[in-house]
PDB file of N, CA, C and O in Angstrom:
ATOM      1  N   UNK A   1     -32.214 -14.543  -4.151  1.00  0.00           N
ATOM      2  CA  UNK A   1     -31.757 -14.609  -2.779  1.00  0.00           C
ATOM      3  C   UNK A   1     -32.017 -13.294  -2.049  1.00  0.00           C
ATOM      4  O   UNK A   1     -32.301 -13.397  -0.856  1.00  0.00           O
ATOM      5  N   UNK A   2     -31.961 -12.054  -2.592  1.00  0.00           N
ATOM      6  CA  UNK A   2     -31.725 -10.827  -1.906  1.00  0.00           C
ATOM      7  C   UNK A   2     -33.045 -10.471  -1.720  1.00  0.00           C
ATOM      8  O   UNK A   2     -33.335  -9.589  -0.912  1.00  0.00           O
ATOM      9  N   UNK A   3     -34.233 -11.293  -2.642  1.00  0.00           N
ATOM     10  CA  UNK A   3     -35.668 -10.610  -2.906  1.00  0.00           C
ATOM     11  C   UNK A   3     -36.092 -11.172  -1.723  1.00  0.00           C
ATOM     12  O   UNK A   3     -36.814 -10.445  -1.040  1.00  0.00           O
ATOM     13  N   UNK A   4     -35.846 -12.248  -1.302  1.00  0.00           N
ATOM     14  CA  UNK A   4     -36.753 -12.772  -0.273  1.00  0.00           C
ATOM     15  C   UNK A   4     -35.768 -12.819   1.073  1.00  0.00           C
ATOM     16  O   UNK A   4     -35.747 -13.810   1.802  1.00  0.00           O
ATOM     17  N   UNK A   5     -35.107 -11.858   1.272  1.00  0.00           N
ATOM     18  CA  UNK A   5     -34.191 -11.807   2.626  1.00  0.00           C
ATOM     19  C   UNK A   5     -34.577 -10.145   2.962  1.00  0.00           C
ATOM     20  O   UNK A   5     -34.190  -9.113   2.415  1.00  0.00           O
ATOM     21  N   UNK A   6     -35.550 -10.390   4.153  1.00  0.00           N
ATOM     22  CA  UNK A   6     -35.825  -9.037   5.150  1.00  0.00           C
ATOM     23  C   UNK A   6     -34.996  -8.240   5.426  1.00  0.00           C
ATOM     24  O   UNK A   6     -34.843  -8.464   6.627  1.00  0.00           O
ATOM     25  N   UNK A   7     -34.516  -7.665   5.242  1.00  0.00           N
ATOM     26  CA  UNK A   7     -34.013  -6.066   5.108  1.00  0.00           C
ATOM     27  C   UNK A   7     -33.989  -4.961   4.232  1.00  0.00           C
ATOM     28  O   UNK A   7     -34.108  -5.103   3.015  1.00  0.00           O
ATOM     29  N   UNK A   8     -33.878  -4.132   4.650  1.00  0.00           N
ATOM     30  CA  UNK A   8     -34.069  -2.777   3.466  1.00  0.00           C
ATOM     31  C   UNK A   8     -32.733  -2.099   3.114  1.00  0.00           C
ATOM     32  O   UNK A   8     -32.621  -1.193   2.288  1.00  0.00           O
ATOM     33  N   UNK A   9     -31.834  -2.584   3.760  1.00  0.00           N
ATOM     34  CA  UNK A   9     -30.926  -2.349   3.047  1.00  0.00           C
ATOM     35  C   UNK A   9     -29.877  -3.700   2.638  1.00  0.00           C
ATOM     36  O   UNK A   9     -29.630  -4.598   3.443  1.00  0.00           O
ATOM     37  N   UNK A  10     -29.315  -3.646   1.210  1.00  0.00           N
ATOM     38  CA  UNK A  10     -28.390  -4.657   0.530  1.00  0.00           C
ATOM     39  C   UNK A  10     -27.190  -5.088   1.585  1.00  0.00           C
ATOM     40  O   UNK A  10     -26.656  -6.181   1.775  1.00  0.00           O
ATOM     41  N   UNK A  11     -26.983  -3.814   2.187  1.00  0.00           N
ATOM     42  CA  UNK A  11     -24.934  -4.550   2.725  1.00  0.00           C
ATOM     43  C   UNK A  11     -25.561  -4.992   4.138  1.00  0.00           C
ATOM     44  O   UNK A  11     -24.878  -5.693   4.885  1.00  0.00           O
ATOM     45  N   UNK A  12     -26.618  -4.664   4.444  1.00  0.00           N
ATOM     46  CA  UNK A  12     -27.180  -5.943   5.958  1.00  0.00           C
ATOM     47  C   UNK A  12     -26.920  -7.466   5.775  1.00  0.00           C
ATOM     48  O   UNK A  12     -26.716  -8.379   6.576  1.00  0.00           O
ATOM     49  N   UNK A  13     -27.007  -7.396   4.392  1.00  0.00           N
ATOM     50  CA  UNK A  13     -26.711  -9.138   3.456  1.00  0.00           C
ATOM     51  C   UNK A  13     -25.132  -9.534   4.030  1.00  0.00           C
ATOM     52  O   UNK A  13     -24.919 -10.722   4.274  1.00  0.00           O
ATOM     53  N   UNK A  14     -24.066  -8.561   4.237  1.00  0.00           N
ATOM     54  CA  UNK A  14     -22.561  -8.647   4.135  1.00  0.00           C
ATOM     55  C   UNK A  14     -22.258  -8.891   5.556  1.00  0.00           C
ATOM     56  O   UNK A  14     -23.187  -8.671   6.333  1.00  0.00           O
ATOM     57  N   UNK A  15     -21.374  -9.217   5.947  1.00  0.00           N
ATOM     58  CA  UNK A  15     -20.665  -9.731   6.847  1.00  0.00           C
ATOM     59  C   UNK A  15     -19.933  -8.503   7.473  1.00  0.00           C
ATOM     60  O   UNK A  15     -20.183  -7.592   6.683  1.00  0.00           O
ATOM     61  N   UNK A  16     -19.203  -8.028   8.424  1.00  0.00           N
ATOM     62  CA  UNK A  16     -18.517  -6.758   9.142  1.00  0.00           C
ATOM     63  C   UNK A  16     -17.235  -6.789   8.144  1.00  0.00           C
ATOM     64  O   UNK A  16     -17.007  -5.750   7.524  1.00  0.00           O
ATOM     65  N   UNK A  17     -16.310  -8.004   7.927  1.00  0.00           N
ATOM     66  CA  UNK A  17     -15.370  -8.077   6.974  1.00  0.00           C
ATOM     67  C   UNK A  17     -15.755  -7.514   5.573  1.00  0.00           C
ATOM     68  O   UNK A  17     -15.151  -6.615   4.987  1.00  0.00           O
ATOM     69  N   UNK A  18     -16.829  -8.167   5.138  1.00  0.00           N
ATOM     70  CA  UNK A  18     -17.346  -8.013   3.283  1.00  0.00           C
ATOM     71  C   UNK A  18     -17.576  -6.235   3.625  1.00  0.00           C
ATOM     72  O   UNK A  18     -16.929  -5.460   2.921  1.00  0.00           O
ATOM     73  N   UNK A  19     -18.154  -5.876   4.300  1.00  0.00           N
ATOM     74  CA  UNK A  19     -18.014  -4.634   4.254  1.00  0.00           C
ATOM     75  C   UNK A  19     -17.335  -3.470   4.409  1.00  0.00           C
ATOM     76  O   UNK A  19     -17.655  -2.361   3.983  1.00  0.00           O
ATOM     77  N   UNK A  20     -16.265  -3.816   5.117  1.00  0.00           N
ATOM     78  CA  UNK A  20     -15.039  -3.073   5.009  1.00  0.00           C
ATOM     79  C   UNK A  20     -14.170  -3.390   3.848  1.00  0.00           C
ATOM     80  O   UNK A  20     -13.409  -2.598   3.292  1.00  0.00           O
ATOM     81  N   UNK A  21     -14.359  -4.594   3.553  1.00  0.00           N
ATOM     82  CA  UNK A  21     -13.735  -4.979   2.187  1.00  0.00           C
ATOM     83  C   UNK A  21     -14.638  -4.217   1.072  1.00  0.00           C
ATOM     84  O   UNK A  21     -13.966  -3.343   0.524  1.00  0.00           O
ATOM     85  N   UNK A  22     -15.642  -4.276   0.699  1.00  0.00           N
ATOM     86  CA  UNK A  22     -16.803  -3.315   0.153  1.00  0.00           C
ATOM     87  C   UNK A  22     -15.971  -1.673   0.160  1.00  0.00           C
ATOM     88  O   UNK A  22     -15.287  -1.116  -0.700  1.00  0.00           O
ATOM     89  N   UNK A  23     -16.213  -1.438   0.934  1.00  0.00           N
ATOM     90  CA  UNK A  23     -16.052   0.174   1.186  1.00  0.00           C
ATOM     91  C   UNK A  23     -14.331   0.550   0.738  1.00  0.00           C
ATOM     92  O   UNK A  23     -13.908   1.705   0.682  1.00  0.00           O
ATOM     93  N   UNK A  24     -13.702  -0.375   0.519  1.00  0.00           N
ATOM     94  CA  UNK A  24     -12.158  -0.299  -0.115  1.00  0.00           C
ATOM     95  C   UNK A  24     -12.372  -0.279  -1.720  1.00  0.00           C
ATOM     96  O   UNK A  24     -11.850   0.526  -2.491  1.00  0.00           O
ATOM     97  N   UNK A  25     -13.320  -1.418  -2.085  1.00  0.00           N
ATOM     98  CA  UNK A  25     -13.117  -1.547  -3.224  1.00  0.00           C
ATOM     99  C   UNK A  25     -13.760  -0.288  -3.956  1.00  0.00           C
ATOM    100  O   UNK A  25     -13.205   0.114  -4.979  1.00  0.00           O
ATOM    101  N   UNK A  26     -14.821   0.309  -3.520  1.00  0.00           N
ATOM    102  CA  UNK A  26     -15.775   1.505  -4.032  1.00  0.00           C
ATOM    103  C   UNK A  26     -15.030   2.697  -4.070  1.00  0.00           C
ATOM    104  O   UNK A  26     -15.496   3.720  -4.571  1.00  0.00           O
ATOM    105  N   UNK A  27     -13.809   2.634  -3.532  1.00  0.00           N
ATOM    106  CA  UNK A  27     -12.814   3.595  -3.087  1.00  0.00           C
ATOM    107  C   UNK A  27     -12.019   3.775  -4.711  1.00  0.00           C
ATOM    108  O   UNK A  27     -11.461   4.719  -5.270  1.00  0.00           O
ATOM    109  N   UNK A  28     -12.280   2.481  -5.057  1.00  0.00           N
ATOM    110  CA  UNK A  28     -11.023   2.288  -6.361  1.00  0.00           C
ATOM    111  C   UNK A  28      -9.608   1.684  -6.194  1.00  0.00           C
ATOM    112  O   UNK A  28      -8.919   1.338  -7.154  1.00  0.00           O
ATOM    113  N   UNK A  29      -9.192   1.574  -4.771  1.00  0.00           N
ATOM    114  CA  UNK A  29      -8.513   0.812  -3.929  1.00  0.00           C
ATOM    115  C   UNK A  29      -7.989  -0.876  -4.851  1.00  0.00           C
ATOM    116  O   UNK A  29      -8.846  -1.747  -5.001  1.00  0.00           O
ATOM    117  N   UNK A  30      -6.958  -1.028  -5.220  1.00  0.00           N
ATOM    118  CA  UNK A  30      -6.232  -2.700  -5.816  1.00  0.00           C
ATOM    119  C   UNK A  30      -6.797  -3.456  -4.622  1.00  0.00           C
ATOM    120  O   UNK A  30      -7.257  -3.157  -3.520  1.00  0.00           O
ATOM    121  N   UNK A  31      -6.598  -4.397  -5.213  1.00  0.00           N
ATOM    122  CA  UNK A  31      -7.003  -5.879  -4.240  1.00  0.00           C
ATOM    123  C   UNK A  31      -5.057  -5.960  -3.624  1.00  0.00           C
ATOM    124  O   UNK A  31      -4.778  -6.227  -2.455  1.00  0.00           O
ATOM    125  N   UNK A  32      -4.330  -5.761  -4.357  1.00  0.00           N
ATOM    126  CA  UNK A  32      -2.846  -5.388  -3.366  1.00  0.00           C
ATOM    127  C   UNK A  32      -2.999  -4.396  -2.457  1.00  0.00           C
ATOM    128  O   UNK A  32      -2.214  -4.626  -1.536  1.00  0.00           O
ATOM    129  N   UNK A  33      -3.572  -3.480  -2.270  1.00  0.00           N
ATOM    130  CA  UNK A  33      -3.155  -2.293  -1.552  1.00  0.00           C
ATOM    131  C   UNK A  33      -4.150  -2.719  -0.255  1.00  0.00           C
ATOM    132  O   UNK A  33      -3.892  -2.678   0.948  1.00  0.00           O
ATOM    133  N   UNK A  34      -5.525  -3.192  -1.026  1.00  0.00           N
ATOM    134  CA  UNK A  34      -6.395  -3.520   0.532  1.00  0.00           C
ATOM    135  C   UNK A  34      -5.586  -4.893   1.295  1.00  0.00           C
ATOM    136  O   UNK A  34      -5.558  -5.169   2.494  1.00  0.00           O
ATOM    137  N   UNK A  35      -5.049  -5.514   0.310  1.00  0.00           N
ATOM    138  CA  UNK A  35      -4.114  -6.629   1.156  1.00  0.00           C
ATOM    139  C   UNK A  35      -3.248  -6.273   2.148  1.00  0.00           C
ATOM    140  O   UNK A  35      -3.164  -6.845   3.234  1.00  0.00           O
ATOM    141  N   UNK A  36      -2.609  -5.345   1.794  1.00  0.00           N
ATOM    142  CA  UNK A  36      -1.539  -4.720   2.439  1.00  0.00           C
ATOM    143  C   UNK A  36      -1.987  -3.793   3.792  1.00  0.00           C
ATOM    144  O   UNK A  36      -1.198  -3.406   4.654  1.00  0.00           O
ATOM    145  N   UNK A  37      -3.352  -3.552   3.765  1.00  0.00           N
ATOM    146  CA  UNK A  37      -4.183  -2.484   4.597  1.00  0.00           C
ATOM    147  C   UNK A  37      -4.834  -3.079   5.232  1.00  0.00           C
ATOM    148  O   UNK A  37      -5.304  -2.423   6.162  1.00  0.00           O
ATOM    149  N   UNK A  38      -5.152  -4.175   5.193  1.00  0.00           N
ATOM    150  CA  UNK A  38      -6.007  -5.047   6.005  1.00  0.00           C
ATOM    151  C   UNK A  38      -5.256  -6.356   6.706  1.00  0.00           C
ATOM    152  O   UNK A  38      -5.660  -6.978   7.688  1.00  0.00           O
ATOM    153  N   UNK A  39      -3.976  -6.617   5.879  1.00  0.00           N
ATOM    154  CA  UNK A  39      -3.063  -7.792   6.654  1.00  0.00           C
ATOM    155  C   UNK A  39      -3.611  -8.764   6.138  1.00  0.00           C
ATOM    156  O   UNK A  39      -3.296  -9.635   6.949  1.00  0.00           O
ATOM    157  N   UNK A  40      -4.518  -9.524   4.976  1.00  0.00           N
ATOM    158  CA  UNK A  40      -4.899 -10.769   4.290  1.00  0.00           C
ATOM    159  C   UNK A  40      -3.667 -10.452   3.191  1.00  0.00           C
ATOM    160  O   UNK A  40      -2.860  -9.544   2.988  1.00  0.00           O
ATOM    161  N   UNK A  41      -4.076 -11.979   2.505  1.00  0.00           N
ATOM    162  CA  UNK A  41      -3.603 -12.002   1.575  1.00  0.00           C
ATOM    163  C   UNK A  41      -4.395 -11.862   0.574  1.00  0.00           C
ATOM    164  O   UNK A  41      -5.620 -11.965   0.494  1.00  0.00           O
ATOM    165  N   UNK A  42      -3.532 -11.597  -0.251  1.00  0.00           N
ATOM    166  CA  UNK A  42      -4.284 -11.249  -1.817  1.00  0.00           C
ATOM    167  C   UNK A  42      -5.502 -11.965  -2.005  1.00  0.00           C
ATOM    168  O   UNK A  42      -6.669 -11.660  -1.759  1.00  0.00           O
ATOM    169  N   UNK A  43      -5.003 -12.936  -2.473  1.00  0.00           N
ATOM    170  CA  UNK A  43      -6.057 -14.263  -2.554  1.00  0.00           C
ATOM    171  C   UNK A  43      -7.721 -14.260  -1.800  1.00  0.00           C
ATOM    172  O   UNK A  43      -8.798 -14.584  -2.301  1.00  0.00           O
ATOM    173  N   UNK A  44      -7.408 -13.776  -0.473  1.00  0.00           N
ATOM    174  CA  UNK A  44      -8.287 -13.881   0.875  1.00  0.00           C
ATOM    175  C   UNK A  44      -8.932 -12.254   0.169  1.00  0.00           C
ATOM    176  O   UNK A  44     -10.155 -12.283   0.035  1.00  0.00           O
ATOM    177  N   UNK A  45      -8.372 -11.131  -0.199  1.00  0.00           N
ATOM    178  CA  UNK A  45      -9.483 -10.156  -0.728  1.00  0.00           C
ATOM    179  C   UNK A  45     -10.414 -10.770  -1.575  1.00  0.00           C
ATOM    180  O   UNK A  45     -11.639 -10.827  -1.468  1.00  0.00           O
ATOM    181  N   UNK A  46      -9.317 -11.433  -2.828  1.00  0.00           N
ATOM    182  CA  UNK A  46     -10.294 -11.703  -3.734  1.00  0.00           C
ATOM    183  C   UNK A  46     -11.561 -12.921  -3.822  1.00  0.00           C
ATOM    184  O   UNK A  46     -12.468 -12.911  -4.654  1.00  0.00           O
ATOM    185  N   UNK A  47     -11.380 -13.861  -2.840  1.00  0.00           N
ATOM    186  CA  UNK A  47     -12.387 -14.109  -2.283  1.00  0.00           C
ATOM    187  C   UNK A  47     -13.635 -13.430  -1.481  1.00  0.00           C
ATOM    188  O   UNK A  47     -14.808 -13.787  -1.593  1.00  0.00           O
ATOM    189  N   UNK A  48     -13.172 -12.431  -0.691  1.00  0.00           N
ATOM    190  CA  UNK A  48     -14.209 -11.574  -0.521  1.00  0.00           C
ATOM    191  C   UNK A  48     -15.131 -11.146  -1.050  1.00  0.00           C
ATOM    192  O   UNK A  48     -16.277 -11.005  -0.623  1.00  0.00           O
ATOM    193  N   UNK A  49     -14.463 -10.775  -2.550  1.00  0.00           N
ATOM    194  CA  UNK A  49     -15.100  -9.486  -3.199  1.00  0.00           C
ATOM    195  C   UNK A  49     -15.918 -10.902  -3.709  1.00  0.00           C
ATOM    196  O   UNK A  49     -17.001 -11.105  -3.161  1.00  0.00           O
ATOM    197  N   UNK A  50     -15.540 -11.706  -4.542  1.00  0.00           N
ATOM    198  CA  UNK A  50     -16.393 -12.834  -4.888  1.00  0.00           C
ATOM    199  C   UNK A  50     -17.448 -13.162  -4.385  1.00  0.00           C
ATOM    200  O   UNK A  50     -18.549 -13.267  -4.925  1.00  0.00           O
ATOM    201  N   UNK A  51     -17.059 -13.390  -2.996  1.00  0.00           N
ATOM    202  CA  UNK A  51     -18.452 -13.771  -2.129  1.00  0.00           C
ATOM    203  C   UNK A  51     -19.671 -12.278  -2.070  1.00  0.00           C
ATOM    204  O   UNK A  51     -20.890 -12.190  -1.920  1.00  0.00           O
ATOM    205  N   UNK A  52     -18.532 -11.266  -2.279  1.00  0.00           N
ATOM    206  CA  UNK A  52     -19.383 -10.029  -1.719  1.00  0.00           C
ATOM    207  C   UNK A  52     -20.726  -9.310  -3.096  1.00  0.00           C
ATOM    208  O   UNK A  52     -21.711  -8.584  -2.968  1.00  0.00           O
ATOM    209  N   UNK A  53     -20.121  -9.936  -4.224  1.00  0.00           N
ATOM    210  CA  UNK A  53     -20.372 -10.046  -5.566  1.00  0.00           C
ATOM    211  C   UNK A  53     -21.309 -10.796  -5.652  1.00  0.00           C
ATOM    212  O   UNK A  53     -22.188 -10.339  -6.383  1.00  0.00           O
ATOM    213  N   UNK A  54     -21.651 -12.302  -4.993  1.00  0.00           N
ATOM    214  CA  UNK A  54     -22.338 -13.318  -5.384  1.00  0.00           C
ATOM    215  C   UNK A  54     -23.667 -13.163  -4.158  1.00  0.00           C
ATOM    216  O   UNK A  54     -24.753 -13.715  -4.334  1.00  0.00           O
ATOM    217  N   UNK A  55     -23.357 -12.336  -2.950  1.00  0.00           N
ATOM    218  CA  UNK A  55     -24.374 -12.203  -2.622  1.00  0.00           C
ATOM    219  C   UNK A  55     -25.286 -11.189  -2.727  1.00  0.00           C
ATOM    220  O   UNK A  55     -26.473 -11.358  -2.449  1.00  0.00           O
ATOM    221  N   UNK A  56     -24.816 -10.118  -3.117  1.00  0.00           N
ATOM    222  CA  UNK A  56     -25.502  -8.791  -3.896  1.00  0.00           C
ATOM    223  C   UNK A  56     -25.915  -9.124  -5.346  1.00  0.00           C
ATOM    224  O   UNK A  56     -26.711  -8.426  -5.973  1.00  0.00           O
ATOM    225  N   UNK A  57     -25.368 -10.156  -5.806  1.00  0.00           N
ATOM    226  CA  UNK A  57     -26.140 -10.274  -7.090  1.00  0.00           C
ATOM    227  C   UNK A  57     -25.616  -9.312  -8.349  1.00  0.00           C
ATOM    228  O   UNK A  57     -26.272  -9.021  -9.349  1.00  0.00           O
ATOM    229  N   UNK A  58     -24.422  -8.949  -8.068  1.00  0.00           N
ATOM    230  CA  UNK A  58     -23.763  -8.273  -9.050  1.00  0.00           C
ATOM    231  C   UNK A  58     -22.345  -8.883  -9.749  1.00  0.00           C
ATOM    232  O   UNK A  58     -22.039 -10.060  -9.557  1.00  0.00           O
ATOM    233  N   UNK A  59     -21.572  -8.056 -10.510  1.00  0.00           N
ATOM    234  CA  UNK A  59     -20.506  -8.551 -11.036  1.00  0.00           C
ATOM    235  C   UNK A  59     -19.545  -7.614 -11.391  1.00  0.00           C
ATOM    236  O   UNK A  59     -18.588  -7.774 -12.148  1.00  0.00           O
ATOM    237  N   UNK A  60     -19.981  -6.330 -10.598  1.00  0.00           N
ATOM    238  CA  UNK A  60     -18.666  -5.344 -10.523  1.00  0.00           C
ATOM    239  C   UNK A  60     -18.642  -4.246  -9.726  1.00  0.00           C
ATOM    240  O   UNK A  60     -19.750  -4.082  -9.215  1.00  0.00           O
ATOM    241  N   UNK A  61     -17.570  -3.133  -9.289  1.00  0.00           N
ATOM    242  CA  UNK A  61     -17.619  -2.371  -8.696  1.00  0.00           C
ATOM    243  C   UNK A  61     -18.689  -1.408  -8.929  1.00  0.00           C
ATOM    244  O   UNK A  61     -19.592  -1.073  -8.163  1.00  0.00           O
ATOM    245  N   UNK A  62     -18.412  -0.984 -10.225  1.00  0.00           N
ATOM    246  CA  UNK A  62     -19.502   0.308 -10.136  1.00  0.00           C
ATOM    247  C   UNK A  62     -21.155  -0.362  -9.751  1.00  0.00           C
ATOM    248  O   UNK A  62     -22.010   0.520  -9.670  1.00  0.00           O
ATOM    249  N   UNK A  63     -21.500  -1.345  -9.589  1.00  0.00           N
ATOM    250  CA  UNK A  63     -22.661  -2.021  -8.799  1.00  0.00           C
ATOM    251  C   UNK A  63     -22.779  -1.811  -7.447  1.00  0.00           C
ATOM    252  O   UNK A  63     -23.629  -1.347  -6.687  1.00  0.00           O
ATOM    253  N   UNK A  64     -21.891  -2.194  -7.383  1.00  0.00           N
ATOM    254  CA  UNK A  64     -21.798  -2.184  -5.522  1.00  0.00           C
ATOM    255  C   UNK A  64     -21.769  -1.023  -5.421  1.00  0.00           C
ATOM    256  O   UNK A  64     -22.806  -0.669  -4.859  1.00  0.00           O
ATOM    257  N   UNK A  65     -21.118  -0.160  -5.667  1.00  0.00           N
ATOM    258  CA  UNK A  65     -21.042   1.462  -5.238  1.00  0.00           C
ATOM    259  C   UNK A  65     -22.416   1.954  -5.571  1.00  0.00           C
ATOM    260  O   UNK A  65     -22.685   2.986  -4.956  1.00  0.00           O
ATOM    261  N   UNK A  66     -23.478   1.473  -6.456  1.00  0.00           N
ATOM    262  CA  UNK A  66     -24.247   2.204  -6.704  1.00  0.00           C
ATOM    263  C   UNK A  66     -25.154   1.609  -5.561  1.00  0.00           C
ATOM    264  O   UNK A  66     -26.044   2.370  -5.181  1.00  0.00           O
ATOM    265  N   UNK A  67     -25.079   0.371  -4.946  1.00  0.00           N
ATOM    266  CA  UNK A  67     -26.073  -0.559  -4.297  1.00  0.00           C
ATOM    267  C   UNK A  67     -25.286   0.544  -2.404  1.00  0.00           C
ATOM    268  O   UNK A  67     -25.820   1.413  -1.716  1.00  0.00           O
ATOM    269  N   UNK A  68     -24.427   0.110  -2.334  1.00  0.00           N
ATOM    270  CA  UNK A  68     -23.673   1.258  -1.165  1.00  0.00           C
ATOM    271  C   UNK A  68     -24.001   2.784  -1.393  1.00  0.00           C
ATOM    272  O   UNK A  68     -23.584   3.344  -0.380  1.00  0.00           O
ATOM    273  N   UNK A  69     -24.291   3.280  -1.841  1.00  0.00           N
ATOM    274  CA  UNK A  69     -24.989   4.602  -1.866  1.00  0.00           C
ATOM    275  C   UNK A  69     -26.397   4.608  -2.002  1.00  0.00           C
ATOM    276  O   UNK A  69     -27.075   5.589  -1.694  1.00  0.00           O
ATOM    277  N   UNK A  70     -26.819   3.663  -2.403  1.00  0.00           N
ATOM    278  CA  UNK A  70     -28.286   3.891  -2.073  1.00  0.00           C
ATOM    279  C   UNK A  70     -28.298   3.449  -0.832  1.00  0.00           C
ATOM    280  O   UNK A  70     -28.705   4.291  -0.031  1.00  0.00           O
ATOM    281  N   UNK A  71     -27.946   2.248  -0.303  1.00  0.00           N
ATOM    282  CA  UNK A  71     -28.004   2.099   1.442  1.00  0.00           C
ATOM    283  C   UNK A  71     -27.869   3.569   2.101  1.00  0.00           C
ATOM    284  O   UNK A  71     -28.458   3.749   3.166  1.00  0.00           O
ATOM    285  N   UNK A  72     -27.346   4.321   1.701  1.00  0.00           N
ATOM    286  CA  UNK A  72     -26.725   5.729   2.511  1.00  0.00           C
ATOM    287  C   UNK A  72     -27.861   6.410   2.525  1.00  0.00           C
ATOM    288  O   UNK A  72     -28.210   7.006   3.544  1.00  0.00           O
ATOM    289  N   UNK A  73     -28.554   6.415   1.459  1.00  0.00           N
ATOM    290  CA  UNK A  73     -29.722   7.696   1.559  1.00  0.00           C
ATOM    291  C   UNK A  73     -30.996   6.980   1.668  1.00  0.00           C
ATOM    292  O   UNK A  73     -32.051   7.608   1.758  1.00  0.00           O
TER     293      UNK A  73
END
């Protein structure tokens, strides 16, 4: 999915939400505390990160953080 979608960078793939949700989780941030910081519910993070997971093509934080820092440079 990500190989054949035009852009050069990965979190262009994410949504304005998935990415603020993104940038919590890379933090090290609970899925309670971003609940509590963002006003969703629990549940509604962890769907995020799921979706945010399934469209980057990964299956954990230290992925994404490494895929979010390369976007940076």
């Amino acid at each position: 999915m990500i190989d054949n979608y035009k852009t050069s960078k990965k979190r262009d793939l994410l949504m304005p939400r998935q990415n603020e949700i993104a940038r919590y989780l890379i933090q090290g941030l609970s899925t309670s505390f971003i609940a509590k910081k963002t006003g969703l519910h629990i549940s509604t993070i962890s769907t995020f990160k799921s979706a945010i997971f399934q469209k980057l093509g990964i299956d954990n934080v230290l992925k994404l953080k490494q895929i979010l820092e390369a976007d940076e440079n």
